[in-house]
N, CA, C and O atoms as a GROMACS GRO file, in nm:
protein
  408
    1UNK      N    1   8.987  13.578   7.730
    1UNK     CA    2   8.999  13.462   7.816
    1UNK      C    3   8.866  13.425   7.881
    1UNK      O    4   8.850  13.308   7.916
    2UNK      N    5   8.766  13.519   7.902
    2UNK     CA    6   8.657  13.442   7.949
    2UNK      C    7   8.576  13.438   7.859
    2UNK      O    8   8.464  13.439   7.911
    3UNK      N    9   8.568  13.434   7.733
    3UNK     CA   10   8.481  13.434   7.672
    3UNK      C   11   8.541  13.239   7.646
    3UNK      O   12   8.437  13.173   7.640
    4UNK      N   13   8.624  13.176   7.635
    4UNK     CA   14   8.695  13.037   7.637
    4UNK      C   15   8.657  13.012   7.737
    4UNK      O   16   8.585  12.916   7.711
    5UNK      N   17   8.648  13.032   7.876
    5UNK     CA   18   8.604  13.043   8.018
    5UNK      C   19   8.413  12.984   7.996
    5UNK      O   20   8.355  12.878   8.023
    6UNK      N   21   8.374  13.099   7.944
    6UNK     CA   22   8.229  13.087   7.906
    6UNK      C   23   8.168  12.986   7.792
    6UNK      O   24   8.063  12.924   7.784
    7UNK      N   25   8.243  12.995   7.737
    7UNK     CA   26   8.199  12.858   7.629
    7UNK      C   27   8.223  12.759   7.707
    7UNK      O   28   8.116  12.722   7.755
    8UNK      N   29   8.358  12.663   7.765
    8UNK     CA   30   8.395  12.586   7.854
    8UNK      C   31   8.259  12.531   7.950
    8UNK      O   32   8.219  12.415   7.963
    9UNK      N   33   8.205  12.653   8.009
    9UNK     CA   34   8.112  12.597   8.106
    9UNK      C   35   7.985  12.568   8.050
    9UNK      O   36   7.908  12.481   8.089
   10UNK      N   37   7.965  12.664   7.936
   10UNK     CA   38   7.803  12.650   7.853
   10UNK      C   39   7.840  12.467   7.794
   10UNK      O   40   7.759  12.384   7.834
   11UNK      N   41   7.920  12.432   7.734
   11UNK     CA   42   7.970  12.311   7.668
   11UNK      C   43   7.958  12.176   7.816
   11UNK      O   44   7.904  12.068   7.795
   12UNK      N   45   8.015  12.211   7.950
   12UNK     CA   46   8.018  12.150   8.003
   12UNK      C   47   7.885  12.127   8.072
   12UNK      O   48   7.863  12.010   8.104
   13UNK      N   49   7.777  12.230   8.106
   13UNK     CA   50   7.676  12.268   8.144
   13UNK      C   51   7.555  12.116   8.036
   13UNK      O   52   7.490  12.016   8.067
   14UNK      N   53   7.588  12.190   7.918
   14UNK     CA   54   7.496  12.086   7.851
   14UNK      C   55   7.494  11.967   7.794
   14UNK      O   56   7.406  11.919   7.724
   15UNK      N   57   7.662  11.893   7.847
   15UNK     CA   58   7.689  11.792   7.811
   15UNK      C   59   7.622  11.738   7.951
   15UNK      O   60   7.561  11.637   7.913
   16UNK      N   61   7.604  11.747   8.059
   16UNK     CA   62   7.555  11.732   8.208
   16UNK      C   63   7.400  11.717   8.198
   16UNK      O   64   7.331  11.635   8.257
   17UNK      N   65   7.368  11.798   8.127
   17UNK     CA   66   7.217  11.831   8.103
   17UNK      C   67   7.167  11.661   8.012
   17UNK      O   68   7.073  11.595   8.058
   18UNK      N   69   7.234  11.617   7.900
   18UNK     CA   70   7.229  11.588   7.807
   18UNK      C   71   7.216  11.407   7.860
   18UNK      O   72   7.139  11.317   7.830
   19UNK      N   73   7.321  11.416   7.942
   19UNK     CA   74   7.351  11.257   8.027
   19UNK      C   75   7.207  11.254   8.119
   19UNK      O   76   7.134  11.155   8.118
   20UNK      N   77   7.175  11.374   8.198
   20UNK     CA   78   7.073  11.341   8.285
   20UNK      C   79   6.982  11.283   8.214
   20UNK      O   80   6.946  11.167   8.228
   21UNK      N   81   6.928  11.381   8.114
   21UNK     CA   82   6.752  11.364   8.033
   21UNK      C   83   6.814  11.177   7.984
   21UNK      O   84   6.755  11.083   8.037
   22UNK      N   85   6.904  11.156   7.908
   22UNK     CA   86   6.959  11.075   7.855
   22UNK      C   87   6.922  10.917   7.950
   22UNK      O   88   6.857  10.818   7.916
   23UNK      N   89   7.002  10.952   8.092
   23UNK     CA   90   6.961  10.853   8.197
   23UNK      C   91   6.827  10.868   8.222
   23UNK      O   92   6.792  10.754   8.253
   24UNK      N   93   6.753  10.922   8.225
   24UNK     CA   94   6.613  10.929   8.276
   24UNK      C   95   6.573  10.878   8.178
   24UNK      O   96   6.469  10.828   8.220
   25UNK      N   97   6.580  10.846   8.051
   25UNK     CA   98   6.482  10.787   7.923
   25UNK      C   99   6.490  10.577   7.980
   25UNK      O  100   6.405  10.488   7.979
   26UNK      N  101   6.643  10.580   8.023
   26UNK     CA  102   6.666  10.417   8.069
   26UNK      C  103   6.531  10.325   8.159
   26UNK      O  104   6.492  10.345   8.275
   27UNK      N  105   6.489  10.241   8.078
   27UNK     CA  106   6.415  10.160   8.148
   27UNK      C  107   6.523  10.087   8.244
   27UNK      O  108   6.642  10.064   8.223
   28UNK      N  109   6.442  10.058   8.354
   28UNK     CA  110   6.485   9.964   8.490
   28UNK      C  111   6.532   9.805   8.393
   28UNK      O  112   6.635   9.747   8.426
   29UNK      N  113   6.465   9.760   8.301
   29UNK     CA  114   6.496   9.654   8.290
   29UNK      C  115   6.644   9.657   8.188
   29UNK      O  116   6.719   9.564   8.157
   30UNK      N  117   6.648   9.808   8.151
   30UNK     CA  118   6.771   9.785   8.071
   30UNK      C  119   6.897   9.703   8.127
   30UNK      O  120   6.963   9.615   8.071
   31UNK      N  121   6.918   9.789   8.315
   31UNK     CA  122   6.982   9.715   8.397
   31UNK      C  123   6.982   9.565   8.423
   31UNK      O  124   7.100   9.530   8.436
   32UNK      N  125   6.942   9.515   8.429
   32UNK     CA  126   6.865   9.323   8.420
   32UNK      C  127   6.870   9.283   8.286
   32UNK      O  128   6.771   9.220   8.250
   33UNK      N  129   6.987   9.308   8.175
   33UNK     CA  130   7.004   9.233   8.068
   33UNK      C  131   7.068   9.107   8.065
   33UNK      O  132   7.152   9.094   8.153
   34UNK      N  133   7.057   9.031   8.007
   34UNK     CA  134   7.074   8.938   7.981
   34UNK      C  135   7.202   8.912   7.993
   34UNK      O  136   7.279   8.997   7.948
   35UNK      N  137   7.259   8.786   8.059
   35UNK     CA  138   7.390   8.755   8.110
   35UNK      C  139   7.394   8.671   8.026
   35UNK      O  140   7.300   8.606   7.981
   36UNK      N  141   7.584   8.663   7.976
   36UNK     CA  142   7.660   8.604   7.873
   36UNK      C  143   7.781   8.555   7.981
   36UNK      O  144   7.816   8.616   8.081
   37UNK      N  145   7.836   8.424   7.929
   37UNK     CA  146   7.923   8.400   7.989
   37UNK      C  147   8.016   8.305   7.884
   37UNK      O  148   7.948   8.242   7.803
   38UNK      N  149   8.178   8.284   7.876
   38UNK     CA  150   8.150   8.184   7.814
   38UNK      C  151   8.334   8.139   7.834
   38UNK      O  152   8.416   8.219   7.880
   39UNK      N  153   8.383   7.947   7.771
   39UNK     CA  154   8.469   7.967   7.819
   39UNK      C  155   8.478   7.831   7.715
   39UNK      O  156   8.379   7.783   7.659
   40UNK      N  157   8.619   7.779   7.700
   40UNK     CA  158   8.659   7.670   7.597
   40UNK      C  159   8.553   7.644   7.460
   40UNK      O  160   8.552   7.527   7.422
   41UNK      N  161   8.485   7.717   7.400
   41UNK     CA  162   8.416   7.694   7.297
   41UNK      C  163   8.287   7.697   7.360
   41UNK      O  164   8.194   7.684   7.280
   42UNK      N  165   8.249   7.711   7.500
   42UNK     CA  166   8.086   7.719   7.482
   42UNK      C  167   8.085   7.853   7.557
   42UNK      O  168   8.152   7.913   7.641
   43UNK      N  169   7.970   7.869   7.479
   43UNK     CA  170   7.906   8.052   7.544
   43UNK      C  171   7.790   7.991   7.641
   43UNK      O  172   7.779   7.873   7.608
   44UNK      N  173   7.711   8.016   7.731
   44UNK     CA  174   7.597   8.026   7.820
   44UNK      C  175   7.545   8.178   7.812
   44UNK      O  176   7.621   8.275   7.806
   45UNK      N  177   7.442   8.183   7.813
   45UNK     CA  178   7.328   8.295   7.789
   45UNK      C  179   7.186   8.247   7.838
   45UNK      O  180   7.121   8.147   7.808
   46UNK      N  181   7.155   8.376   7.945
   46UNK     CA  182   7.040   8.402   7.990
   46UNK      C  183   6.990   8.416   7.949
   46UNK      O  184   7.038   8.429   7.837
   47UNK      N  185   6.819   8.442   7.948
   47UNK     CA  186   6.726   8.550   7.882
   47UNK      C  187   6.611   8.545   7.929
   47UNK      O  188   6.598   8.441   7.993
   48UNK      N  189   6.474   8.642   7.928
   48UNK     CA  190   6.408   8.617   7.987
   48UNK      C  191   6.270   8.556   7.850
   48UNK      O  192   6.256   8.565   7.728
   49UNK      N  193   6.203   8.501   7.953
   49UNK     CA  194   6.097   8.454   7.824
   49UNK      C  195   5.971   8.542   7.836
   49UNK      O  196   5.867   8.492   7.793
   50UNK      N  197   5.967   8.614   7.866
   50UNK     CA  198   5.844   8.720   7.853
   50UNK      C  199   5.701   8.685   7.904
   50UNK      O  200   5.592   8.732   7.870
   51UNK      N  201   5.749   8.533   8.048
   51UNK     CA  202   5.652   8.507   8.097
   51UNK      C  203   5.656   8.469   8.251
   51UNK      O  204   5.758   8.412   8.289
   52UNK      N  205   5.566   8.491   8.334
   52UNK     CA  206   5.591   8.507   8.480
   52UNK      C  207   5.583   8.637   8.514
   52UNK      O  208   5.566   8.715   8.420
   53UNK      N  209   5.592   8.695   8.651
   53UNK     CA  210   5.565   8.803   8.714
   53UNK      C  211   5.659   8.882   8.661
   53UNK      O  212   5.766   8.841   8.615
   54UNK      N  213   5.605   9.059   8.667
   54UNK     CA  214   5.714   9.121   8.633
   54UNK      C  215   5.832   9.116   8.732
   54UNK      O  216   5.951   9.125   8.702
   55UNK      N  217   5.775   9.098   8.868
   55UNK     CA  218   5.930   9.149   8.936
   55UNK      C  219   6.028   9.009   8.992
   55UNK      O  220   6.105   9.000   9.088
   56UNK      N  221   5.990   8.914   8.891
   56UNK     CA  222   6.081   8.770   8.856
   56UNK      C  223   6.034   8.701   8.747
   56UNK      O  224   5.971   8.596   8.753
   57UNK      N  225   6.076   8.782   8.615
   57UNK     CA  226   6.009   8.679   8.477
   57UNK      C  227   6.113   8.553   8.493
   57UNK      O  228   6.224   8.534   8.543
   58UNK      N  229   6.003   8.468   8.414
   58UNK     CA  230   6.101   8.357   8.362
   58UNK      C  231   6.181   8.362   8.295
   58UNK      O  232   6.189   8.443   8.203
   59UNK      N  233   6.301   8.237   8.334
   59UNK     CA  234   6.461   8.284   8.216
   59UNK      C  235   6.459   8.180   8.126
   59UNK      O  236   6.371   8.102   8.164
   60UNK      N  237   6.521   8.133   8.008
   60UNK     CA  238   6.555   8.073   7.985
   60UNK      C  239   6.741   8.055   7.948
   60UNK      O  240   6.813   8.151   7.924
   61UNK      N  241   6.781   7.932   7.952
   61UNK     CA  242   6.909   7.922   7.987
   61UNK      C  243   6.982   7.873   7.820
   61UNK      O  244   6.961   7.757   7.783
   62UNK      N  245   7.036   7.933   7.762
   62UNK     CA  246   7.083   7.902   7.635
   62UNK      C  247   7.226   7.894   7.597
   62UNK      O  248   7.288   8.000   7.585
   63UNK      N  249   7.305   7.740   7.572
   63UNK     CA  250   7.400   7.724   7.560
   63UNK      C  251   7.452   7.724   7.395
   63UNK      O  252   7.388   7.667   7.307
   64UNK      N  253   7.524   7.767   7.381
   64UNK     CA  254   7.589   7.763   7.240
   64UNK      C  255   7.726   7.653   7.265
   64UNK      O  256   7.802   7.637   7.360
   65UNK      N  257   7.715   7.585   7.124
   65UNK     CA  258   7.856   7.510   7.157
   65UNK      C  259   7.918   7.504   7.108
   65UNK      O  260   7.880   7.404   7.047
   66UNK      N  261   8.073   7.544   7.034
   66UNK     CA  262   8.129   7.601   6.901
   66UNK      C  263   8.169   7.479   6.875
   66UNK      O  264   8.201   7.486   6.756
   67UNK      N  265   8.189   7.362   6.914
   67UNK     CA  266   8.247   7.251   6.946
   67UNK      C  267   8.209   7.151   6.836
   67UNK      O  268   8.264   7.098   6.739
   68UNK      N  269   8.069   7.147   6.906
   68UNK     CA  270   7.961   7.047   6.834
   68UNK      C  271   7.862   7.130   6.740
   68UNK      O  272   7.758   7.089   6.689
   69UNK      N  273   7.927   7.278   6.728
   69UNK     CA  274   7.804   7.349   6.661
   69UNK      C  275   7.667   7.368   6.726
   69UNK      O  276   7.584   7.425   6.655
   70UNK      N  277   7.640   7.341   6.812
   70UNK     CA  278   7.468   7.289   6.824
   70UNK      C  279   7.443   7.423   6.940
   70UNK      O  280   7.513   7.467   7.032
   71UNK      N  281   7.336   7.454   6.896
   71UNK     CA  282   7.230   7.538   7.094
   71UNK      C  283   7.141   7.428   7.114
   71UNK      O  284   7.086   7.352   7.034
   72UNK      N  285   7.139   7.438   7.245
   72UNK     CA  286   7.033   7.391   7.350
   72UNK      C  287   6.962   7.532   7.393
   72UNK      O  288   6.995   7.651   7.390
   73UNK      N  289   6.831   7.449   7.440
   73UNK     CA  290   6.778   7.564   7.534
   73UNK      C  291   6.697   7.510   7.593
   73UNK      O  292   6.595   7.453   7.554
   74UNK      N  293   6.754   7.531   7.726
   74UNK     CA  294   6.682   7.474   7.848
   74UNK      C  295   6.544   7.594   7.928
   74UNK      O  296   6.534   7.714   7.907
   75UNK      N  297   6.482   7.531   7.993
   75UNK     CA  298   6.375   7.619   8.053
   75UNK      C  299   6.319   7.584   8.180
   75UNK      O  300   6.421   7.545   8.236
   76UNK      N  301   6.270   7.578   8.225
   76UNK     CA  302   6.174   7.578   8.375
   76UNK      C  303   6.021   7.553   8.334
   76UNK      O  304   5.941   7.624   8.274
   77UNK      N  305   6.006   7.379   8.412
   77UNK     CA  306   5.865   7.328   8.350
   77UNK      C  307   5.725   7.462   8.429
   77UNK      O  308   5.643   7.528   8.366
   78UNK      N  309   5.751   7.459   8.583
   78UNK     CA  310   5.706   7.508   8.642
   78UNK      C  311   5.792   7.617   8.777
   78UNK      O  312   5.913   7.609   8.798
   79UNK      N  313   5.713   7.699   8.842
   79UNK     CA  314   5.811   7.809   8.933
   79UNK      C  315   5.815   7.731   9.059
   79UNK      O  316   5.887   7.752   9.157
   80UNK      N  317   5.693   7.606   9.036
   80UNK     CA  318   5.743   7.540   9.195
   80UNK      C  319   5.845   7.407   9.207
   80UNK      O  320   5.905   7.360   9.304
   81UNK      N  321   5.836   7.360   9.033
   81UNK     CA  322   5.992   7.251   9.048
   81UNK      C  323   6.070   7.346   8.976
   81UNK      O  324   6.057   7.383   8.859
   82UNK      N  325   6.135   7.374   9.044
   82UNK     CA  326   6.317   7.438   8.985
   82UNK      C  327   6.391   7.370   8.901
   82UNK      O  328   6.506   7.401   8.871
   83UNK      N  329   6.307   7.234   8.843
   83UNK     CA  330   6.420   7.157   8.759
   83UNK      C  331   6.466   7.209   8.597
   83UNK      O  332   6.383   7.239   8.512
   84UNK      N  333   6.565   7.212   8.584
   84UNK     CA  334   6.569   7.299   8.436
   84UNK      C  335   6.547   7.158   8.324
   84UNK      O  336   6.597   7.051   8.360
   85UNK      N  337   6.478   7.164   8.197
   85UNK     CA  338   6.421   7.074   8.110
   85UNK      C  339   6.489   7.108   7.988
   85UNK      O  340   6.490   7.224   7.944
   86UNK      N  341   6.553   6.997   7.922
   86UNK     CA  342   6.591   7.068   7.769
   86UNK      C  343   6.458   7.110   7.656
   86UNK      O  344   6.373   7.040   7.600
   87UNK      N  345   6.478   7.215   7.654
   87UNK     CA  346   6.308   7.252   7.567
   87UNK      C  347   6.376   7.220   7.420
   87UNK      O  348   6.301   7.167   7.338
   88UNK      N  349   6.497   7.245   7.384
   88UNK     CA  350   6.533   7.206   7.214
   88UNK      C  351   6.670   7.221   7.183
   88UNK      O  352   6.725   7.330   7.195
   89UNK      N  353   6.725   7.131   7.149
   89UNK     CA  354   6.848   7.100   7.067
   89UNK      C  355   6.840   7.117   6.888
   89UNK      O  356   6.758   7.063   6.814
   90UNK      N  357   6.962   7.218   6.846
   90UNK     CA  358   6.969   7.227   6.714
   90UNK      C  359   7.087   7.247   6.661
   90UNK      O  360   7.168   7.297   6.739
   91UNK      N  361   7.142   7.213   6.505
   91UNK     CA  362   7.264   7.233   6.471
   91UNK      C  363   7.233   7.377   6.421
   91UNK      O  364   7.146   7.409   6.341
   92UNK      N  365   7.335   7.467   6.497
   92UNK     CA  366   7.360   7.595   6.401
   92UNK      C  367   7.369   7.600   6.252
   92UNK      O  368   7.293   7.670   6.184
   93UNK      N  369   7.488   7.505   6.188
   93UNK     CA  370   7.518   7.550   6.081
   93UNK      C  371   7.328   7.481   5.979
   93UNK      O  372   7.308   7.552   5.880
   94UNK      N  373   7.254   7.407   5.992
   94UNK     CA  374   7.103   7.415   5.955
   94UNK      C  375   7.045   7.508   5.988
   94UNK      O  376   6.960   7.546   5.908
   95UNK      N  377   7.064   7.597   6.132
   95UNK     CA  378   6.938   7.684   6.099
   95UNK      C  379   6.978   7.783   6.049
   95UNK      O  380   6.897   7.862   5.999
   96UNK      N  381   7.140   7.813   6.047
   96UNK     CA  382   7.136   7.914   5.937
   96UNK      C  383   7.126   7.910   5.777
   96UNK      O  384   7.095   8.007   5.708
   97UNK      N  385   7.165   7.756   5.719
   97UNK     CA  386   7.097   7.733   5.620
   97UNK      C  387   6.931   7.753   5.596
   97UNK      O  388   6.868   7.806   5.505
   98UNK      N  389   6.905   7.709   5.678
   98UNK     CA  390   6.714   7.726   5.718
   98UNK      C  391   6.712   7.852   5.666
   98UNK      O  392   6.650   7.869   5.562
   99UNK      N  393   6.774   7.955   5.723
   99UNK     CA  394   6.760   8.069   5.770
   99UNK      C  395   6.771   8.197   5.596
   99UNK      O  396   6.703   8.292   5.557
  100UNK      N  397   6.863   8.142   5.558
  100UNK     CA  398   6.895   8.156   5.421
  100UNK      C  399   6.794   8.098   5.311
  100UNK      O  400   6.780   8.154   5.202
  101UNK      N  401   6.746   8.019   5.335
  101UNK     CA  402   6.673   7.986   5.280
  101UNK      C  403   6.711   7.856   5.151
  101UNK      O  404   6.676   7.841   5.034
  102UNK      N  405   6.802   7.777   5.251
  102UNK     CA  406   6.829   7.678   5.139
  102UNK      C  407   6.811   7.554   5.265
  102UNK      O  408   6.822   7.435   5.236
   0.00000   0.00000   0.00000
């Protein structure tokens, strides 16, 4: 019985061990992923654009529309007008033709 006893804790011991090292490898920004939202055929999605300060990059705002098929993607001209700008409109079902290569 303690030798089941002793395995039990060696097993539990290094599954503990395993999560710590595990969490410690997590970058900070893993937390700050990208937000999805979505509701009657359109999805909304965050993301960041890999430009601006680290401790507030820029986002860009990306709508999918199952509707009309199409993404937008809106952006931020500058950090001192807050106005969001459509940077590009496209039909899905082309760029995955694009994409394919026909």
């Amino acid at each position: 019985m303690k030798t089941t006893h002793a395995i039990l804790a060696t097993s539990a011991f290094a599954i503990t061990a395993l999560a710590i090292v595990e969490a410690g490898r997590l970058h900070p920004a893993a937390f700050a992923s990208p937000m999805a939202t979505g509701n009657n055929g359109v999805t909304v999605l965050t993301a960041s654009t890999g430009q601006g300060p680290d401790e507030a990059p820029y986002e860009a705002l990306f709508v999918l529309d199952n509707r009309t098929e199409m993404i937008l993607v809106y952006g931020i001209e500058s950090p001192t007008d807050r106005r969001l700008v459509l940077r590009s409109a496209a039909s899905l079902p082309a760029l995955f033709r694009a994409a394919r290569g026909g």
